[in-house]
N, C-alpha and C positions, 0 to 999 in steps of 0.2 A: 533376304533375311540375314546373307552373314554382314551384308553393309548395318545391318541393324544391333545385330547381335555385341560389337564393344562397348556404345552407345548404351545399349539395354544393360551391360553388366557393368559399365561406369556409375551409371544411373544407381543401379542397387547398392555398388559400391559404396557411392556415397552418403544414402539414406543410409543404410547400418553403420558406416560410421560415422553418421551422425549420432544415431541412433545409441553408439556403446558411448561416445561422450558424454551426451545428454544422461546417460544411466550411468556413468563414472563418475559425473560433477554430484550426482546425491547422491553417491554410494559412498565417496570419501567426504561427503560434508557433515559438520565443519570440522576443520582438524585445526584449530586454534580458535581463542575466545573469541566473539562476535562483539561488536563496538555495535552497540543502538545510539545512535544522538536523538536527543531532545533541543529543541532549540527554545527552549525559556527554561528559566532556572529549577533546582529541587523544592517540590512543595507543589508545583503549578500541576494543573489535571493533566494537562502532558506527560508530564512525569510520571506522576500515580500513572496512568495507562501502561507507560514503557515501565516500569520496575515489575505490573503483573505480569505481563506479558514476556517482559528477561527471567522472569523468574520459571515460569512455566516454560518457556524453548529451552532453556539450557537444561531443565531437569528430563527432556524428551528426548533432546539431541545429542545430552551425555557431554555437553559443553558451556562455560561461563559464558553467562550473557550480558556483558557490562553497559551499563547505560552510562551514556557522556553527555553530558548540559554543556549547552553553549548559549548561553543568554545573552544576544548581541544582534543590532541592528534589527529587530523587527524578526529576527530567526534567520537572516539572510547568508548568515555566517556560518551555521548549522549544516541548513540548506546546502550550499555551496560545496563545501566541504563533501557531504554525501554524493555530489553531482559528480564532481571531480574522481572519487574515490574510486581504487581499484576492485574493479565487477566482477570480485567474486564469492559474494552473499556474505563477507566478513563484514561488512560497512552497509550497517542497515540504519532508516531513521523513521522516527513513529511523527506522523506528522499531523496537523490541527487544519481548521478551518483558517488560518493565518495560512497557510500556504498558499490556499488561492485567493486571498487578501492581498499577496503583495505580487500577484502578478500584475496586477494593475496600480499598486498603490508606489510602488518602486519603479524609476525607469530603465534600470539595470541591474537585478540582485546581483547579477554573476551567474546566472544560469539560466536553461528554457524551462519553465515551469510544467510545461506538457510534453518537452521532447528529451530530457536530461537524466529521466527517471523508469526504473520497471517499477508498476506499482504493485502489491501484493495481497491486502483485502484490506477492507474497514474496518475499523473497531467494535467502536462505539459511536454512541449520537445521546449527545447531552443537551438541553433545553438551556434557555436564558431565563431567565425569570425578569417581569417588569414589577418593580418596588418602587415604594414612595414611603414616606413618614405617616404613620397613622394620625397626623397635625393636620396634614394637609388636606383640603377641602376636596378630597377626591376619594372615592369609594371603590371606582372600578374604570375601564378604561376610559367609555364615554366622559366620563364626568372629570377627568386628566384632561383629555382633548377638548373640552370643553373652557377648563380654568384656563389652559394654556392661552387658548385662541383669547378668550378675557383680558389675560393680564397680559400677554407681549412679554415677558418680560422670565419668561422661565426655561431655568439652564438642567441642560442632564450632566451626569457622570459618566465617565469611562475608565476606562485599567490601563488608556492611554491609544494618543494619536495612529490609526490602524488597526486596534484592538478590533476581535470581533464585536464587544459590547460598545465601539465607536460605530463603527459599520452596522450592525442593527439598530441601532437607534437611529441613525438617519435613515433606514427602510424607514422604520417606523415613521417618522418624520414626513418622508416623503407621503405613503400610502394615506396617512390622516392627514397630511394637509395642514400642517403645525410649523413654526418657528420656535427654535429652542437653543441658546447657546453652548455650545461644547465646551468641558470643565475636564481636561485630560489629566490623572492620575496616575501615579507609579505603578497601581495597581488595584486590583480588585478592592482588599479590605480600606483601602481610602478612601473609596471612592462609595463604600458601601457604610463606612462612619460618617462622611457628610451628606451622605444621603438621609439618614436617620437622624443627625442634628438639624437637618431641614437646608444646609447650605446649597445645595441642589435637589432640584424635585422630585427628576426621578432617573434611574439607572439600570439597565438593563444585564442585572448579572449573572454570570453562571452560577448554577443552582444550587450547587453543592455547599459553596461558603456562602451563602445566602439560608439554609436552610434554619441554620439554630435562631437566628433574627428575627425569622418571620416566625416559627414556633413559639418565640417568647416573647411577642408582641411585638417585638419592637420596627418589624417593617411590614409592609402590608403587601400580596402579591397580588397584582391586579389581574396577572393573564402570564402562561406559559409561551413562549416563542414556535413550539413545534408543532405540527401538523396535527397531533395525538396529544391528550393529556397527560402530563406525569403520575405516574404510581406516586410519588413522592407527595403532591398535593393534588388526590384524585378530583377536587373540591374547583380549583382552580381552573378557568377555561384558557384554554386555550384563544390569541390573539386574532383567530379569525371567528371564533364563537362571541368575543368580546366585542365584533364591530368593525374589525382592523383585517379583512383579507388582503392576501398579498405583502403581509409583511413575516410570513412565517421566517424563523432563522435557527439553525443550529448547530451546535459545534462540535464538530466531529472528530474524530480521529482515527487512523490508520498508519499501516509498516508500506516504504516501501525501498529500494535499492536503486542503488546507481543505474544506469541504463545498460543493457547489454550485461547484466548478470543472467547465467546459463537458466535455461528456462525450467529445468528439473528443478534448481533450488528453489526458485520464488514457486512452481508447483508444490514442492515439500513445506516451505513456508506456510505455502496457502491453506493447504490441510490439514498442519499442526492448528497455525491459528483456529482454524472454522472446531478445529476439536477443542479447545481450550475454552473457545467462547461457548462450550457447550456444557464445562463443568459446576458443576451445583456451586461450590464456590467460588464459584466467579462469579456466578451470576448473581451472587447474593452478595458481595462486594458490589459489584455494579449498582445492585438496586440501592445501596448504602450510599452512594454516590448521584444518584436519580439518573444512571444513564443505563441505557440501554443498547443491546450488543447487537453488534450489524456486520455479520462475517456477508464477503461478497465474494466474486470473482475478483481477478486482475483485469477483466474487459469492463465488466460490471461498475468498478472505483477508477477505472480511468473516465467511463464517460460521468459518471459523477461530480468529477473532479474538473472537468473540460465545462460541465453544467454550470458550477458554483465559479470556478472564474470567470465564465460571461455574467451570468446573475448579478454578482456580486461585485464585478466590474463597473457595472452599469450604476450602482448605487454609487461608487466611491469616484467615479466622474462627476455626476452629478451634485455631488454634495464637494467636489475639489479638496478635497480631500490629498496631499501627499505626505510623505515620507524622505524625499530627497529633491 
């Protein structure tokens, strides 16, 4: 017992001070403003997510929460920058369904997409919406997958090469069994005006800037991308009630931090978040948005996220798909 006994009281040694670190990293956080990056520019639903969300941590944590865009490289620049960053919960970044897009779509962002990062919890989960011109001789989805296989000869839209609305339409593509040329775009609202002049057939947008179009006729929604129907067009089926299983897709968002940020913060993180996604007005912003709040773990949104870059992997092989 006394060969045991330094061992034993090393042992305890070191769990309590673990233990008063781990409880000193949240008890002095944060003591200067907090940098969120966005990596697409102001305006993008990215964005909208991190300004709610800066807004509500800094009024909780008694510290500015500054959001910083980096619109560069596909977000890679963002990205990177976050990976790099000194881990300690001042360099936070709200990141999209593009994150595990360009693990596969990039053959070197500059960082490991699964090993560079603490992850902190989900957002949201936004729907793509599939539109066409109410011209076109399509009603709903069959009758899309139908014209297309006819004519050979029909291109979709995207917000650009990578884009999750490139990458879901080659699902789509794939699971129906269709040929359709790629028409890459600077961005959403481009690509969502030649879709309605008829220059391209159809486009698979998020939902949000898509909403007033299809309200005022002027695009028609064939079928929502996500597992569930939107509140926003409760009318609308969903792409596996349409015909089309297996091509579910949606865009998510989530916080999370360099790797090796003290685990007390990204726990405090974690439960301010899951509190905020719980207030009346948030949720009623969300719904104004057609998205819907998905606080998780941090074990929870890693395997998530480990999920969507195989999944998602496999489609943008398949369709050859690169970025560099």
């Amino acid at each position: 017992m006394k060969i045991l006994r330094p061992c034993l009281m090393a042992a305890c040694l070191g769990l309590w001070g673990a233990a008063c670190a781990s409880f000193g990293a949240e008890a002095r956080y944060p003591t200067k403003p907090v940098r969120m990056l966005v990596p697409f520019s102001g305006g993008s639903q990215t964005d909208l997510f991190a300004r709610i969300m800066s807004a509500k941590l800094g009024e909780a944590l008694g510290q500015q929460f500054v959001v910083d865009n980096r619109p560069s490289a596909g977000g890679t620049v963002a990205t990177s920058t976050v990976a790099h960053a000194t881990p300690d919960g001042h360099t936070l970044m709200m990141v999209s369904t593009g994150h595990a897009i360009n693990a596969t779509l990039y053959r070197n962002p500059g960082y490991n997409t699964l090993e560079d990062f603490a992850v902190i919890s989900q957002v949201a989960s936004v729907p793509d919406v599939l539109v066409v011109a109410p011209a076109l001789d399509a009603k709903n989805v069959k009758e899309l997958i139908a014209a297309a296989k006819k004519s050979g000869r029909f291109n979709y839209g995207s917000a650009g090469i990578g884009s999750g609305t490139h990458i879901n339409a080659e699902m789509f593509k794939l699971a129906a069994g269709i040929e359709a040329g790629h028409v890459p775009y600077r961005g959403t609202p481009e690509a969502l005006t030649d879709t309605i002049s008829g220059r391209v057939q159809f486009f698979f947008s998020p939902i949000t800037p898509a909403i007033a179009q299809i309200r005022d006729g002027r695009l028609l929604a064939l079928a929502v991308t996500t597992a569930q129907r939107s509140p926003v067009f409760p009318d609308v089926p969903t792409i596996a009630e349409a015909g089309v299983p297996g091509a579910e897709f949606e865009q998510w968002y989530g916080l999370m931090a360099p790797r090796h940020t003290p685990q007390a913060i990204i726990d405090l993180l974690m439960r301010e978040t899951h509190r905020i996604l719980e207030l009346p007005d948030i949720r009623k912003q969300f719904l104004a948005q057609g998205a819907t709040a998905r606080p998780s773990t941090p074990k929870e949104f890693d395997a998530f996220i480990r999920d969507q870059v195989k999944k998602l992997g496999a489609v943008i092989k398949a369709s050859g798909a690169k970025a560099d």
